[in-house]
VOBA-1610 file (N, C-alpha, C; in pm, whole numbers, padded with zeros to 5 digits, always signed):
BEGIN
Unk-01159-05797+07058Unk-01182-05816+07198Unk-01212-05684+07268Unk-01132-05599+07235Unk-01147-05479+07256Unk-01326-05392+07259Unk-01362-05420+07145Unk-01491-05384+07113Unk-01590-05419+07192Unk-01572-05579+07239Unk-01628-05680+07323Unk-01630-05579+07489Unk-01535-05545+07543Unk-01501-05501+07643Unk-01558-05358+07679Unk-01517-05233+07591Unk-01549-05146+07595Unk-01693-05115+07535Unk-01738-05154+07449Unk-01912-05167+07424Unk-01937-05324+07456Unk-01998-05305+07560Unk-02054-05473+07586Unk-02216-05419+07581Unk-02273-05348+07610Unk-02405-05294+07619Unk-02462-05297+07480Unk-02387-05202+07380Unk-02431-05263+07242Unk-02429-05373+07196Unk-02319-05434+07219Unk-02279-05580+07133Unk-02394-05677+07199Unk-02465-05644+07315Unk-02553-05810+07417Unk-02658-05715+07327Unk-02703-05577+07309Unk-02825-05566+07232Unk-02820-05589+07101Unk-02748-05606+07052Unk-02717-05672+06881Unk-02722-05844+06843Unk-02673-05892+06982Unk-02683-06009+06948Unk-02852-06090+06996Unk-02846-06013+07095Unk-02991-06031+07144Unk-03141-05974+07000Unk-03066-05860+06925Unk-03143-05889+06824Unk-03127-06019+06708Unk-03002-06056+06689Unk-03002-06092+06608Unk-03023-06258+06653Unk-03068-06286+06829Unk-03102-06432+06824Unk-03260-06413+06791Unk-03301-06309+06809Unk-03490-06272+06746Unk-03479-06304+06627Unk-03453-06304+06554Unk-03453-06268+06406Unk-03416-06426+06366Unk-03290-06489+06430Unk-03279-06650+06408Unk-03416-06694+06450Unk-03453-06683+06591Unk-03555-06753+06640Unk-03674-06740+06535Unk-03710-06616+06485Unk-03815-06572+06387Unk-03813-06669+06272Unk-03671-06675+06183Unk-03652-06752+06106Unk-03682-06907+06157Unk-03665-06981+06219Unk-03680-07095+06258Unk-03815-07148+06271Unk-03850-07063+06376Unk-04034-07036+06377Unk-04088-07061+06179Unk-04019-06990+06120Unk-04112-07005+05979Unk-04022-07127+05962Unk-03971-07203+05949Unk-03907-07304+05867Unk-03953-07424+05938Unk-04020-07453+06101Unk-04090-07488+06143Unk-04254-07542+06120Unk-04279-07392+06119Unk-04392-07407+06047Unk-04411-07375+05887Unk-04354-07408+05822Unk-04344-07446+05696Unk-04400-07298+05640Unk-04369-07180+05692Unk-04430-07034+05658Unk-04355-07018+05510Unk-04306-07030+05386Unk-04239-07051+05325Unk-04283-06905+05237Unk-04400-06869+05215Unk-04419-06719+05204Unk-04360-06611+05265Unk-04371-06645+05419Unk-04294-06551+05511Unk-04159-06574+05551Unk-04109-06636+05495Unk-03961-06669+05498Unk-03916-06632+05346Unk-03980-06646+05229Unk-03927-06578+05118Unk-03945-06462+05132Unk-04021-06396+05227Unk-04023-06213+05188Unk-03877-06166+05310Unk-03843-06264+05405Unk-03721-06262+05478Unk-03641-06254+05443Unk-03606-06306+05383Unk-03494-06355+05283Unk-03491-06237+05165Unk-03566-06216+05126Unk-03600-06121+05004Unk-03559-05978+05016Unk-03628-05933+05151Unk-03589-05818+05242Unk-03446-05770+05241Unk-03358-05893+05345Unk-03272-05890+05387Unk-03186-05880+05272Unk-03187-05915+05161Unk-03101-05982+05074Unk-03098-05830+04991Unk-03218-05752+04962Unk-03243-05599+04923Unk-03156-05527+04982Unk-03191-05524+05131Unk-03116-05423+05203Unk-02980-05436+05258Unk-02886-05572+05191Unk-02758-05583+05244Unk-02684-05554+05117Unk-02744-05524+04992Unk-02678-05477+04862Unk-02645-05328+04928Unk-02709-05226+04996Unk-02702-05126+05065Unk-02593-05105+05116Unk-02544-05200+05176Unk-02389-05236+05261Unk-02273-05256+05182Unk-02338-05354+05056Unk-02180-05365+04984Unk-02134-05296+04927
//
């Protein structure tokens, strides 16, 4: 809560990215982009081994 309170400026620009990125995803699963949703997925999935 804390985090919430004292950075609220970062946390609304993080989530505000991360409803782009849903919305993006949806958009391809919508339109059946299934190329551009496997390189999404593909990406993401590369660069979160980075994290663990």
């Amino acid at each position: 809560m804390m985090m919430a309170q004292y950075n609220q400026s970062a946390l609304l620009q993080t989530l505000r990215a991360y409803q782009q990125q849903l919305e993006t995803t949806i958009q391809q699963v919508e339109q059946a982009d299934w190329r551009s949703l496997e390189q999404r997925l593909t990406a993401t999935h590369e660069a979160r081994s980075a994290f663990l």
